[in-house]
N, C-alpha and C positions, 0 to 999 in steps of 0.2 A: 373647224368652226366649233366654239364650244356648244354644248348640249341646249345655253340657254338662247340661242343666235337660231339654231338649226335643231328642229325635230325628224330624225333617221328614222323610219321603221324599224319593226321589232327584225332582228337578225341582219342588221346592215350596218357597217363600222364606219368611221371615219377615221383617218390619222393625218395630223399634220405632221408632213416628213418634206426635210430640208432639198432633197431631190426634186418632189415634184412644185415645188416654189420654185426651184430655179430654172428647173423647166418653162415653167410660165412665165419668169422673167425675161428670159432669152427671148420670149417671143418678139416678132418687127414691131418697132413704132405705131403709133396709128399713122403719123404723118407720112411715116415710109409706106406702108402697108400698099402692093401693089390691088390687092382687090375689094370690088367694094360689094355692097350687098343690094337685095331688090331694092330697100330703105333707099339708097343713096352715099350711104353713110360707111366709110371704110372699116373692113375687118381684118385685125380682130381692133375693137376701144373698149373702155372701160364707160359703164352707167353707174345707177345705183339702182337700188329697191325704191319702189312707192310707196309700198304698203307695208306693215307691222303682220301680213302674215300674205306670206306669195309662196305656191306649191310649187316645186320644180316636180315636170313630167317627164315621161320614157321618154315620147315622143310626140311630136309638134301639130297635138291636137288635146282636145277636152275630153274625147274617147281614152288616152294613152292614161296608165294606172301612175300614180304619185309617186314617185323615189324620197322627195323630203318635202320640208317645208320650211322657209325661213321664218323666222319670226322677230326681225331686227329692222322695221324699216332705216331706208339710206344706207343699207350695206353695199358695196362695192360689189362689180360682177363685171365679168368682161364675156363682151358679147362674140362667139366664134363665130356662127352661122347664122345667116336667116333664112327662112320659110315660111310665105304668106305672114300674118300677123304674127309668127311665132319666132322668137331669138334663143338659139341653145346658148346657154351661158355655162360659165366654168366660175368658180367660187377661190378665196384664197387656200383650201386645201386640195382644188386640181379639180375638183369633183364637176360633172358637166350635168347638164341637165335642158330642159324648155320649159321657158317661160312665156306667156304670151305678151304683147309688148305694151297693153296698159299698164303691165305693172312695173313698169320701169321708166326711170327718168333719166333724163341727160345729165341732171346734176352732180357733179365730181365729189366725190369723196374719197376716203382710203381707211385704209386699218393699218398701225403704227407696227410695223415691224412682227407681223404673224409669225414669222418662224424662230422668232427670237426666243434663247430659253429662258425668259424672264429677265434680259436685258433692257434697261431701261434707255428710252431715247432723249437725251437732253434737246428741250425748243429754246430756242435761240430767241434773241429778242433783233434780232439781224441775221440774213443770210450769210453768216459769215463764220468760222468754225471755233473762231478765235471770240466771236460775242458772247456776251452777259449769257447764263444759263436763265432762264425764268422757270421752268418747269421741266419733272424728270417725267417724261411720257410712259408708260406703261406700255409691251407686250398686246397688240390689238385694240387699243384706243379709238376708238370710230370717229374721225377729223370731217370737218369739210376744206376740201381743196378750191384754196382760193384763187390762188399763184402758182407756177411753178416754169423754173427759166432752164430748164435741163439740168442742173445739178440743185438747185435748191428750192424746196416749195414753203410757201407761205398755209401754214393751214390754223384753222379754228376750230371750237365748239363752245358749249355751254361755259361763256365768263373764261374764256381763254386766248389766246392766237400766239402765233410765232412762225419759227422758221424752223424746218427740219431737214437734212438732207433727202431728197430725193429718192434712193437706195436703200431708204428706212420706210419707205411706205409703198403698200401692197395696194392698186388702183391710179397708179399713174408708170407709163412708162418710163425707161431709163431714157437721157434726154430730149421728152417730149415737153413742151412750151405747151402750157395751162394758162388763159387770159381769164 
């Protein structure tokens, strides 16, 4: 996560490395996902942030000492675990952490191709690969996820929308169905 998304303490790195993205990709569906959490709700899925500054903790309480802090509301996170009001989430560089769960929304969103090295992702003006280009997406673009049919999502933001494939964005599973 860049420096401006996520504040690290002093002596703690981050790297986005192409291993631990595919790792998180591999993970089951949410639709597949055989278990679910105290919520109701099956693990692991993707939320977002609610707020423009949410601490991730050690552990799943307000006694546990801060590892980061986001600072991007609507960033995507996928929820692994829960405990009582608290959800350990993992972030697009793998990193885990607890959140407690007011500060998260159901609301879908994604980051445009995190582990890209500055490849740009062409939106489509149609789910289709062969359509109109309208815009070249940048390397972690922050979208809202509107749509998405198992290989192609419809996403938006600020004076934009289209289509991009599915495998380009980090917060929605590989063919998981977004209404």
């Amino acid at each position: 996560m860049p420096s401006c998304l996520r504040s690290v303490p002093k002596g703690a790195r981050c790297l986005l490395t192409a291993a631990v993205l595919l790792a998180s990709a591999s993970t089951a569906t949410a639709a597949d996902a055989l278990e679910r959490g105290k919520s109701g709700y099956p693990l692991p899925r993707f939320v977002s942030l609610s707020s423009s500054e949410v601490n991730v903790r050690m552990g799943p309480s307000f006694q546990h000492k801060i590892k980061w802090t986001f600072r991007k509301a609507g960033l995507p996170v996928e929820i692994v675990r829960e405990f009582e009001n608290w959800r350990r989430v993992r972030d697009a560089d793998g990193e885990e952490g607890w959140v407690h769960h007011s500060l998260l929304s159901g609301r879908r969103t994604a980051l445009v191709a995190p582990w890209s090295d500055g490849q740009a992702v062409p939106l489509r003006t149609a789910a289709r690969a062969d359509a109109e280009t309208r815009a070249l997406l940048e390397p972690l673009v922050l979208a809202a996820v509107d749509k998405c049919d198992g290989r192609w999502c419809a996403i938006s933001g600020r004076g934009w929308h289209g289509h991009v494939p599915q495998s380009a964005l980090w917060g929605v599973y590989p063919q998981e169905e977004v209404d």
